[in-house]
C-alpha positions as CSV (number, residue, x, y, z in Angstrom):
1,X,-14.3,31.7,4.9
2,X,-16.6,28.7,6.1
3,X,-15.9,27.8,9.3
4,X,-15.2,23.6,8.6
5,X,-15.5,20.8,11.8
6,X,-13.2,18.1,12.1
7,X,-13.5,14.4,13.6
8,X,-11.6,11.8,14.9
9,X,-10.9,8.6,13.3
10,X,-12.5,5.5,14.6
11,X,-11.7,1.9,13.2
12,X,-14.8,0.1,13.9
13,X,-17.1,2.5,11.8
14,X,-14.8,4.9,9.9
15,X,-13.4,2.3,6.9
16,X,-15.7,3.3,4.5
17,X,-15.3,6.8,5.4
18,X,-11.5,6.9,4.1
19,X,-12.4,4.2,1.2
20,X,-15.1,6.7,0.0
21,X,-13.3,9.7,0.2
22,X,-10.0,8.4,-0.9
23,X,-11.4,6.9,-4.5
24,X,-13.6,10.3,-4.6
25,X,-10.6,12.3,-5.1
26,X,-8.2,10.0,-6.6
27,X,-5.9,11.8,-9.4
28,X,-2.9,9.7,-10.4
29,X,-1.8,12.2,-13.2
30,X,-1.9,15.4,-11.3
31,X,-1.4,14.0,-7.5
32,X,-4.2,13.3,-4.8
33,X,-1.6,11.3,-2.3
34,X,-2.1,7.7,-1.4
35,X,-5.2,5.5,-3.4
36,X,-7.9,3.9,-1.1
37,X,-6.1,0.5,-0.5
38,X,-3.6,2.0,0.5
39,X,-4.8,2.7,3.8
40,X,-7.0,-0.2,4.1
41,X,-4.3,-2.8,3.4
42,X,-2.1,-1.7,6.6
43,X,-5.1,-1.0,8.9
44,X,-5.1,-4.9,10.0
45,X,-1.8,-5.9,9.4
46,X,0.5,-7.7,11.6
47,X,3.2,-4.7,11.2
48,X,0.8,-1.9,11.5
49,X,0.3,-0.3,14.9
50,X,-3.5,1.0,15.5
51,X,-2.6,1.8,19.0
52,X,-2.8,5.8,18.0
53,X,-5.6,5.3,14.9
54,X,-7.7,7.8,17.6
55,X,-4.9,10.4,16.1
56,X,-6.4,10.6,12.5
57,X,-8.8,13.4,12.0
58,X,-10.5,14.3,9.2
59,X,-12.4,17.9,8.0
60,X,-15.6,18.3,6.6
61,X,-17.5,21.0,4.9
62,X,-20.8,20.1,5.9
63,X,-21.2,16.1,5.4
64,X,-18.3,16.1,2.8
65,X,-15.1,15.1,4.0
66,X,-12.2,17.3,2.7
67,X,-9.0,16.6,4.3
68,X,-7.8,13.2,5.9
69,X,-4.8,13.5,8.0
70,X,-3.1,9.9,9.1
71,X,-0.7,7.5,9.8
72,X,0.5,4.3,8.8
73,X,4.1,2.3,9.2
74,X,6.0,3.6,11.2
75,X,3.4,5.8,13.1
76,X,5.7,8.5,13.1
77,X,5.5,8.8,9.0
78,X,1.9,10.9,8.2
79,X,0.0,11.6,5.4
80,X,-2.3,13.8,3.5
81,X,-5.1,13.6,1.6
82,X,-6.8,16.8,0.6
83,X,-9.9,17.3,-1.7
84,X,-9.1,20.1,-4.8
85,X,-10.4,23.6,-3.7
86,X,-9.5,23.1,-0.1
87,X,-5.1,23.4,-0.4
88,X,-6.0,26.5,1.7
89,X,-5.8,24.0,5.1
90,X,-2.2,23.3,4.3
91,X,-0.9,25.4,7.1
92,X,-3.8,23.9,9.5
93,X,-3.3,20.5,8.5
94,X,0.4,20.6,8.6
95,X,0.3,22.2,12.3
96,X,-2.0,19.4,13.2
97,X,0.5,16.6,12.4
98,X,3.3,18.3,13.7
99,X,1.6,19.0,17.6
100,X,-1.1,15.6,17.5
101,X,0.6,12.9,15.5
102,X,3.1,10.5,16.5
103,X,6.6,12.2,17.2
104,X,8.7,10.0,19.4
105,X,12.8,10.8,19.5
106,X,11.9,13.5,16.4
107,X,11.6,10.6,14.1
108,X,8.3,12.3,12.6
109,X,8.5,12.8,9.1
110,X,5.7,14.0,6.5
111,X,5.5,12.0,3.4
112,X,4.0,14.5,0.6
113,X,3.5,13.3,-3.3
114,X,3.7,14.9,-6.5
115,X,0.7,17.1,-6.7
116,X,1.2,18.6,-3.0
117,X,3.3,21.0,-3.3
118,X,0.9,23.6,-1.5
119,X,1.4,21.1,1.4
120,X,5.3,20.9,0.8
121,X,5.2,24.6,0.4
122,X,3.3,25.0,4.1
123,X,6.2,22.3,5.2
124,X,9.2,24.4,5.0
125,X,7.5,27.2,6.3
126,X,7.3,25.4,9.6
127,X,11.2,23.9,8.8
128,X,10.8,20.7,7.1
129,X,13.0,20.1,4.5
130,X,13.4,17.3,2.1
131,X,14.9,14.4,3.2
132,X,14.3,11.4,1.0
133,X,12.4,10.8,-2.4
134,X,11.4,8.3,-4.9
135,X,9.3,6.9,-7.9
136,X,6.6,4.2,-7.3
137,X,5.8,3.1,-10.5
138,X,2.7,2.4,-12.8
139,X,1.8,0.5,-15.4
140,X,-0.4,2.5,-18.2
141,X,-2.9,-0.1,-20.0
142,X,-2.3,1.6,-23.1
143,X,0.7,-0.9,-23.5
144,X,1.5,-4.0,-23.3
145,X,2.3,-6.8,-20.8
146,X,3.3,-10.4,-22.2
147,X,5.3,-12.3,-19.8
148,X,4.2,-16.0,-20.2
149,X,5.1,-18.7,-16.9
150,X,8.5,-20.2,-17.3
151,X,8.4,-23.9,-17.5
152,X,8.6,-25.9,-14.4
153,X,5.4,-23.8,-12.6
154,X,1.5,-23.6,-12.5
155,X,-1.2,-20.7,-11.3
156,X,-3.1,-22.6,-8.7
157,X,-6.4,-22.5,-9.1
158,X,-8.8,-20.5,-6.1
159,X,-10.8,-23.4,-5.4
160,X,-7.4,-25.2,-4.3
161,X,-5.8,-22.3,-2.9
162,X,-4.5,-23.6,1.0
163,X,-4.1,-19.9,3.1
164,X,-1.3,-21.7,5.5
165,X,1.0,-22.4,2.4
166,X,0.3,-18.9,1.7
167,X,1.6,-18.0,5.2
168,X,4.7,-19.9,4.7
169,X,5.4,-18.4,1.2
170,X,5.0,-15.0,2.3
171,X,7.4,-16.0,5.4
172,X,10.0,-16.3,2.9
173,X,9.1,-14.2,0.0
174,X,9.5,-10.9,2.3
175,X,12.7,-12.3,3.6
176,X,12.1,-13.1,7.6
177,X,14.0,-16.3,7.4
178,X,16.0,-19.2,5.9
179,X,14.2,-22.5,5.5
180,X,16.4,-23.3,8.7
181,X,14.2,-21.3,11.0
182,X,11.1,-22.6,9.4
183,X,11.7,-26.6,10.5
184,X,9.1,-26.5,12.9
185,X,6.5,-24.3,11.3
186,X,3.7,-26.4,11.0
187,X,4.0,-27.6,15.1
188,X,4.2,-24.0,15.8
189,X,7.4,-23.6,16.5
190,X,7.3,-20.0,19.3
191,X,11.2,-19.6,18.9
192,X,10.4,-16.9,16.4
193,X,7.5,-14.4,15.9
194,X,5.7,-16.1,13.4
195,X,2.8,-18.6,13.1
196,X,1.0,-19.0,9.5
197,X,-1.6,-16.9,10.7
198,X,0.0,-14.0,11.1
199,X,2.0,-14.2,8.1
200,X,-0.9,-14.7,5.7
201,X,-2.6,-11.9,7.5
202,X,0.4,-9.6,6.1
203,X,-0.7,-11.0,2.5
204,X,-4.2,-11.4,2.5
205,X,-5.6,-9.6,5.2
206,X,-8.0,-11.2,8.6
207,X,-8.8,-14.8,7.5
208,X,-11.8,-14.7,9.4
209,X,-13.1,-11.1,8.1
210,X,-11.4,-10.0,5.0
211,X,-11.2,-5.9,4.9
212,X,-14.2,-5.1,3.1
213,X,-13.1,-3.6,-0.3
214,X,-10.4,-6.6,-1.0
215,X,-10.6,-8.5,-3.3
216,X,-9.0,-11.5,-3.4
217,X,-10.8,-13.3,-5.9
218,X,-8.0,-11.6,-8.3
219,X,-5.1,-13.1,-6.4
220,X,-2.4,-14.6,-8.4
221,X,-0.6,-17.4,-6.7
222,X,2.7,-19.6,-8.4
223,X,3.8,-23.3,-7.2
224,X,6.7,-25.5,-8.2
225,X,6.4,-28.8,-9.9
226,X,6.1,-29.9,-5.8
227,X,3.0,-27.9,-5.2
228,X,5.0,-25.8,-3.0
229,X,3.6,-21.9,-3.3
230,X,7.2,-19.5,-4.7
231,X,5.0,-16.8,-6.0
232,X,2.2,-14.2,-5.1
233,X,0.7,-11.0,-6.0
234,X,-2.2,-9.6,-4.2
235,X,-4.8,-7.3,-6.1
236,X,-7.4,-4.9,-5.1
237,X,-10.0,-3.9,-8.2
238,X,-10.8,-0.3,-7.6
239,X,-13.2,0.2,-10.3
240,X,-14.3,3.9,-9.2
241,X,-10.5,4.7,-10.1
242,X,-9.9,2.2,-13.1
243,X,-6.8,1.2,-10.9
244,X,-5.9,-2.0,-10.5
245,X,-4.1,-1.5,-6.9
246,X,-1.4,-4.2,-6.9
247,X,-0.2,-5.1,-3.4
248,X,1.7,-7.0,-1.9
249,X,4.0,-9.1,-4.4
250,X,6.3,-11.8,-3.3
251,X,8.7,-14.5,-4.2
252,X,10.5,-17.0,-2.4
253,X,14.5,-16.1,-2.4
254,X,15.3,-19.5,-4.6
255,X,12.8,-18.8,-7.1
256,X,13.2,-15.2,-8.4
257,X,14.9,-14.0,-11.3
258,X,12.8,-16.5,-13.5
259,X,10.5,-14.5,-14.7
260,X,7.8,-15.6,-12.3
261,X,6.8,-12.0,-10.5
262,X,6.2,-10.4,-14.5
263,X,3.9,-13.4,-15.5
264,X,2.0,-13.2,-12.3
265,X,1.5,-9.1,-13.4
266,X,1.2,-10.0,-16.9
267,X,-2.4,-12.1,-15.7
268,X,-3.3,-8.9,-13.5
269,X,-2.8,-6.8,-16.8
270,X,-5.4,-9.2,-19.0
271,X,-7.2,-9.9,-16.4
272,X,-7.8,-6.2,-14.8
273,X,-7.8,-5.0,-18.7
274,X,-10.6,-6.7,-19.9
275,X,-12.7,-5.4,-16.3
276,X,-12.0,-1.7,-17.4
277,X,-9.1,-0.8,-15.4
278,X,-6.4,1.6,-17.4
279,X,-3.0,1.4,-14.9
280,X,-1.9,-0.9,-12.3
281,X,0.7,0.3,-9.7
282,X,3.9,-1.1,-8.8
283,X,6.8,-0.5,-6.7
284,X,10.1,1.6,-7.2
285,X,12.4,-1.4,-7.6
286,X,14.2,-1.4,-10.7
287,X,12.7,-4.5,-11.7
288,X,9.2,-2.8,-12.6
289,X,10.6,-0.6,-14.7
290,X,12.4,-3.0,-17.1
291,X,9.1,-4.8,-17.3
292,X,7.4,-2.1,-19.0
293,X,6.1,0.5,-16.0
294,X,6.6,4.0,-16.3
295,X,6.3,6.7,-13.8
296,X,3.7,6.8,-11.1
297,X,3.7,8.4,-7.8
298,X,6.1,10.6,-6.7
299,X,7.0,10.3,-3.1
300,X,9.1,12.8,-0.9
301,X,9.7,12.7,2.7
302,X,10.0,15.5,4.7
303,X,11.4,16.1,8.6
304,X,12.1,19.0,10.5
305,X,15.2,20.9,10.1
306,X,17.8,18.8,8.6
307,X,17.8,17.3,4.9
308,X,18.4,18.9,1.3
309,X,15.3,21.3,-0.2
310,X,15.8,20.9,-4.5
């Protein structure tokens, strides 16, 4: 067997590295893990933690990378992605996360996807068991989206996009506070962890240095009648995959159930369509699959001796 090497994840010179590999073995029918923006979108975010990035080693055979073992929120959840023809490393890759990666009061858990069951196979060998599991769904071009904006709202235009009224609509839209807390927002208010910033950093990425496969020119943002931003769904064009990587998706608490989150997907869908893209992803709410998605990825979570095996 070819002896492989292994190296240690860097952030300043490594992005490109995962991007690469990740869309090089992307499989959404028969299961390759996590697509490429996955990874990116967290490595800057407000919530992720890159204290232990150092942690996430990859394997090559020669100059091609094969395996990619990592982290992402919380650090103690890790991932896998593994190029087809090398499932042998399961039980190395496996041992790896369990005596390197992020294990603090035993909350470590493996997250494995439909596809890995080599992987899931090399888990319970070493006393994992099934824990947790759900559907993140997709959207298959081969149908139809046709969700028009209800009356009352407008796509704002790029050229008139304003990034702190993104931070403010994301504040709400992922549900860290009531328009109470928000009185003072714009004279940045420090009695809560927030500034408009940060929060449009969750959305969009750095202001100052976007991530460098994003691709916010696709961005689909909602406002009232007032001009005041309810709605937003971000979108990364992976055209190497024909995915288009929807993430994140938000609307203010007062403004959802109107229809506005499926019009803002059914532009993505025309839009990402007519580029060549053939699925866009979702989420597992319920609400994606009475739109019209179907199933996607298959995730399972995995921790070390308690849980249900099925």
């Amino acid at each position: 067997m070819k002896e492989l090497r292994t190296k240690q994840f860097q952030i300043l010179t490594d992005i490109n590295l995962v991007w690469d590999f990740l869309t090089d073995i992307y499989d959404r029918k028969n299961g390759s893990g996590v697509a490429a923006p996955f990874f990116e979108h967290a490595i800057l975010a407000s919530w992720m933690d890159n204290s232990y990035s150092y942690l996430n080693r990859f394997w090559f055979d020669g100059d091609m990378v094969v395996a990619f073992v990592f982290y992402e929120a919380p650090a103690t959840d890790i991932y896998f992605s593994v190029r087809r023809g090398y499932e042998y490393l399961a039980d190395e890759l496996i041992k790896y996360a369990m005596t390197t990666m992020p294990n603090w009061d035993d909350a470590q858990q493996l997250v494995l996807f439909n596809g890995q069951e080599y992987l899931m196979e090399a888990a319970k060998k070493r006393g994992f068991n099934k824990v947790f599991e759900y559907e993140d769904r997709f959207f298959d071009f081969k149908n139809e989206l046709n969700y028009e904006l209800p009356e009352g709202y407008h796509f704002v235009e790029p050229e008139d996009i304003d990034p702190v009224k993104i931070g403010k609509l994301c504040w709400y839209g992922f549900d860290h506070g009531d328009k109470g807390e928000f009185v003072n927002w714009d004279k940045q208010d420090t009695s809560f962890d927030w500034t408009p910033e940060k929060s449009y950093k969750d959305c969009l990425g750095d202001i100052m240095a976007p991530l460098p496969h994003a691709t916010h020119e696709y961005d689909i943002i909602i406002a009232d009648e007032q001009g005041e931003y309810v709605c937003f769904s971000g979108m990364w064009w992976v055209p190497e995959n024909h995915l288009a990587y929807m993430e994140p998706l938000c609307t203010v608490p007062e403004h959802r159930r109107k229809g506005l989150a499926a019009a803002a997907l059914t532009v993505h869908y025309r839009r990402m369509k007519a580029l060549g893209a053939t699925h866009m992803t979702g989420g597992d709410d319920s609400f994606y699959e009475r739109i019209g998605y179907g199933k996607g990825l298959h995730w399972s979570f995995w921790k070390k001796g308690i849980g249900y095996d099925n």
